[in-house]
N, CA and C atoms as an extended XYZ file, in Angstrom:
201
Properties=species:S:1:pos:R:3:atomname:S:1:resname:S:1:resid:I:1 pbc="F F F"
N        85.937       48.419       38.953 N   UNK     1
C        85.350       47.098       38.770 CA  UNK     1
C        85.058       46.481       40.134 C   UNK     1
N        83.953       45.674       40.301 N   UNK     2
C        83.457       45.322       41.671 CA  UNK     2
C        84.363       43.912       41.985 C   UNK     2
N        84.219       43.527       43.062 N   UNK     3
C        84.768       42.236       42.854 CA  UNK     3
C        84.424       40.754       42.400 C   UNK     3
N        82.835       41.272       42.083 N   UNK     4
C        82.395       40.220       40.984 CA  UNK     4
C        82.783       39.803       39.871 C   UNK     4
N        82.844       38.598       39.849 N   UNK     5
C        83.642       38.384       38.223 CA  UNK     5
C        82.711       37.107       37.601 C   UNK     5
N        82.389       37.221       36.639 N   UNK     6
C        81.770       36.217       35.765 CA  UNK     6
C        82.086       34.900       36.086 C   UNK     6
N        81.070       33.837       36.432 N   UNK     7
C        82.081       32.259       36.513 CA  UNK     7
C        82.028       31.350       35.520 C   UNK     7
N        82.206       31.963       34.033 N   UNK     8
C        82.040       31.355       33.120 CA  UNK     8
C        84.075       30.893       32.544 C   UNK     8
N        83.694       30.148       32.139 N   UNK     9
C        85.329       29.893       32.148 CA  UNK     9
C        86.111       30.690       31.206 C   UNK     9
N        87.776       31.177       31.430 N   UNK    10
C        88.212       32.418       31.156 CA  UNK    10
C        87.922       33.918       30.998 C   UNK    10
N        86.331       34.326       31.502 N   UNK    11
C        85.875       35.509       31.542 CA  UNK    11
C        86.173       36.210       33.031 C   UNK    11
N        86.565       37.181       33.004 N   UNK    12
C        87.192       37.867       33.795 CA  UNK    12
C        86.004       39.225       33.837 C   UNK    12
N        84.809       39.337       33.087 N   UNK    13
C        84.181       40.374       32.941 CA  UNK    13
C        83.423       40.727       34.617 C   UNK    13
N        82.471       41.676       34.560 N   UNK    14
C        82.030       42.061       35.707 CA  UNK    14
C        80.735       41.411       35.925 C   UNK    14
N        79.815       40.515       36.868 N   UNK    15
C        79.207       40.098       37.035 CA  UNK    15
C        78.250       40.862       37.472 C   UNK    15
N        76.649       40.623       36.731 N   UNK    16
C        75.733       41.984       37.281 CA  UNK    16
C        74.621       40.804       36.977 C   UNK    16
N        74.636       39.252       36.921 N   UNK    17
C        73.575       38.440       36.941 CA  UNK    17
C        73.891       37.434       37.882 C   UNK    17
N        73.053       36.765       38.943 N   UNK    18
C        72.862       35.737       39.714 CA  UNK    18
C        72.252       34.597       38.968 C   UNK    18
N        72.886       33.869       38.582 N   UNK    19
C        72.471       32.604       38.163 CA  UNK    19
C        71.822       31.548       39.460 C   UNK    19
N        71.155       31.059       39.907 N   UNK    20
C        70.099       30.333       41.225 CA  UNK    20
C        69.812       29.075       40.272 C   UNK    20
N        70.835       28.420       40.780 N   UNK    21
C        70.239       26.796       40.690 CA  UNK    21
C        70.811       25.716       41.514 C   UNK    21
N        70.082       24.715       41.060 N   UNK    22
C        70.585       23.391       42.527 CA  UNK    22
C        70.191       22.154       41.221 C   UNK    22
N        70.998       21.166       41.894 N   UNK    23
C        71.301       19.407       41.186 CA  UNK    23
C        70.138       19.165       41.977 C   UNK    23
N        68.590       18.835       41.362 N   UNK    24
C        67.609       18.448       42.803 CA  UNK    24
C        68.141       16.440       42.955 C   UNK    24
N        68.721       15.905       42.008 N   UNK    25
C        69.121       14.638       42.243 CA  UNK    25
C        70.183       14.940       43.923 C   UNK    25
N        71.007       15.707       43.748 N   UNK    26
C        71.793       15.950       45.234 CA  UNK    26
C        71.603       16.736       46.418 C   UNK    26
N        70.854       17.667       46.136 N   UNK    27
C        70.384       19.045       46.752 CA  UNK    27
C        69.148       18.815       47.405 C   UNK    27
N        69.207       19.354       48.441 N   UNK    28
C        67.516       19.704       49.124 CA  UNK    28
C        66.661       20.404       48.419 C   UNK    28
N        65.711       20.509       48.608 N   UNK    29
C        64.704       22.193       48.109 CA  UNK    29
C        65.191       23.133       48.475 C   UNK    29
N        65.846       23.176       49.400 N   UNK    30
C        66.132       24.643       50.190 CA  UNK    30
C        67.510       24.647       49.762 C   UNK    30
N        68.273       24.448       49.273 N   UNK    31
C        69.688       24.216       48.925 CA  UNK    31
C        69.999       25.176       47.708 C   UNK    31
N        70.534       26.295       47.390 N   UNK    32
C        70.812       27.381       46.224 CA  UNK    32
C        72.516       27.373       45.878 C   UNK    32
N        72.485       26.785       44.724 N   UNK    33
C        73.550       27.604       44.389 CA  UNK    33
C        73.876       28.559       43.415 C   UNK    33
N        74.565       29.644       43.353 N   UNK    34
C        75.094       31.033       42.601 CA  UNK    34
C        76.188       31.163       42.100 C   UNK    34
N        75.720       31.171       40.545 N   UNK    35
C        76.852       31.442       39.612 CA  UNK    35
C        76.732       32.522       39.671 C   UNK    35
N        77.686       33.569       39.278 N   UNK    36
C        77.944       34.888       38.761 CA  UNK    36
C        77.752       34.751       37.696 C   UNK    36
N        77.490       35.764       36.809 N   UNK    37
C        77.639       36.131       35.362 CA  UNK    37
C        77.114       37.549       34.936 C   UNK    37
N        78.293       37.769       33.495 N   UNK    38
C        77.830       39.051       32.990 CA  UNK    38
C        77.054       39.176       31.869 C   UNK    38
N        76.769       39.884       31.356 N   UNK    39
C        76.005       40.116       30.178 CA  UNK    39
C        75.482       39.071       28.972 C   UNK    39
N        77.381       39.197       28.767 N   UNK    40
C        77.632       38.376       27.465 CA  UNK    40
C        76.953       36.639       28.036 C   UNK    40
N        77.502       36.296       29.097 N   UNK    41
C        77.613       34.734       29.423 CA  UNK    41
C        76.059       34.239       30.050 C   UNK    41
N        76.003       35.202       30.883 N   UNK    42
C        74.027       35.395       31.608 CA  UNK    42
C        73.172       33.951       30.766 C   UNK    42
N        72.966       34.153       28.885 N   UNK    43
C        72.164       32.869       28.798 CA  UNK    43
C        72.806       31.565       28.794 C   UNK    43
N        74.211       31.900       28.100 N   UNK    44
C        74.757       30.293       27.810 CA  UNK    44
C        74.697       29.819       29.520 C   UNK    44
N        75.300       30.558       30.112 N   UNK    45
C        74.886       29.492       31.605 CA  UNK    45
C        73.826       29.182       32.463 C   UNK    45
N        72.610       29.915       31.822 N   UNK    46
C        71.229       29.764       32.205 CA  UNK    46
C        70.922       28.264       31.132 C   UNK    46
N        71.099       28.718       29.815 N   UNK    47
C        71.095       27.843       28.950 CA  UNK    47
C        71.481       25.835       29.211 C   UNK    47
N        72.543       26.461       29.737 N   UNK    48
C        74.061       25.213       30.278 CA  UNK    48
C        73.075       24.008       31.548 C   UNK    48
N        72.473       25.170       32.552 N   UNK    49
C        71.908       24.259       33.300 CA  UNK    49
C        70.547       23.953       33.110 C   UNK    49
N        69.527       24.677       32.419 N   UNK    50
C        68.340       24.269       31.744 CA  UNK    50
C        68.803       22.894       31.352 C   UNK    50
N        69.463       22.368       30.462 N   UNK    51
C        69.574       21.479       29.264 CA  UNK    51
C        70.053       20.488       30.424 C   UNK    51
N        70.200       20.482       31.370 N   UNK    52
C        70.382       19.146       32.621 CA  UNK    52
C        69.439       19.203       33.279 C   UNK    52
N        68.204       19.599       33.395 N   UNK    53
C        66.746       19.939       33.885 CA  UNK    53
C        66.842       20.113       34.907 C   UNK    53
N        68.294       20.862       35.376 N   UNK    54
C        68.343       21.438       37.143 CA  UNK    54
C        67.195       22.742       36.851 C   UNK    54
N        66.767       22.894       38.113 N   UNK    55
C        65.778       24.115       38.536 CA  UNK    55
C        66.721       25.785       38.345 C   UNK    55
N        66.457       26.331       37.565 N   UNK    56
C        67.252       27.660       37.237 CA  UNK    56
C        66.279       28.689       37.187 C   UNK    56
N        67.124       29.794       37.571 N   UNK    57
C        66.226       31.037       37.284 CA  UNK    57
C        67.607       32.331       37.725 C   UNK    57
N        66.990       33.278       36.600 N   UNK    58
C        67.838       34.656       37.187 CA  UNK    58
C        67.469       35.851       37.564 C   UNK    58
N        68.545       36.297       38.461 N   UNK    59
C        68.450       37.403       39.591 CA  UNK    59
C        69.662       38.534       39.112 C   UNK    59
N        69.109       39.822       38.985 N   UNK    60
C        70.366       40.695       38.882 CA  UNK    60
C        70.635       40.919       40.157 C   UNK    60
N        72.206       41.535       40.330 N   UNK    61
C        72.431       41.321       41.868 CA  UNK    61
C        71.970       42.418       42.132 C   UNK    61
N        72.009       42.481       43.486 N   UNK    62
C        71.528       44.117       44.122 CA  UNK    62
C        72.585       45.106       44.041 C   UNK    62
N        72.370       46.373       43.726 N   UNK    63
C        73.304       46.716       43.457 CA  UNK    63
C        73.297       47.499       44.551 C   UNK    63
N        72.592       47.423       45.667 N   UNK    64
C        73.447       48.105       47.202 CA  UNK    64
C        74.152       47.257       47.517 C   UNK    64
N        74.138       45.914       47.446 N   UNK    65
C        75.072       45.055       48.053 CA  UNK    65
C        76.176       44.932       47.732 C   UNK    65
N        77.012       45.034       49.028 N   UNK    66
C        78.849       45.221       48.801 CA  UNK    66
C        78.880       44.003       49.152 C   UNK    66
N        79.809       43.245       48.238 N   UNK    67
C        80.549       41.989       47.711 CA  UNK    67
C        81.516       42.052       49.117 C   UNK    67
């Protein structure tokens, strides 16, 4: 297991989605932040920040990249 872990609350699963969003009420344009998530959780937290009309979009991670 990588050392990614889902940041959905009590999931402990393996993270293989980049969640990319920002509060634009607090945040710059240039300002990103990254949830983890796996499979199962990927829409509810795409879902989660849609429905607050923060700017979202997803990225699978790279999978050369060591954590």
């Amino acid at each position: 297991m990588s050392d990614r872990v889902c940041s959905r609350a009590g999931c402990r699963a393996e993270a293989v989605w980049q969640v990319v969003w920002r509060n634009p009420r607090i945040h710059a344009a240039d300002r990103r932040k990254i949830w983890a998530a796996c499979d199962a959780h990927v829409g509810f937290l795409r879902d989660y920040l849609a429905a607050r009309d923060f700017p979202v979009s997803v990225e699978p991670f790279d999978t050369e990249q060591v954590s």
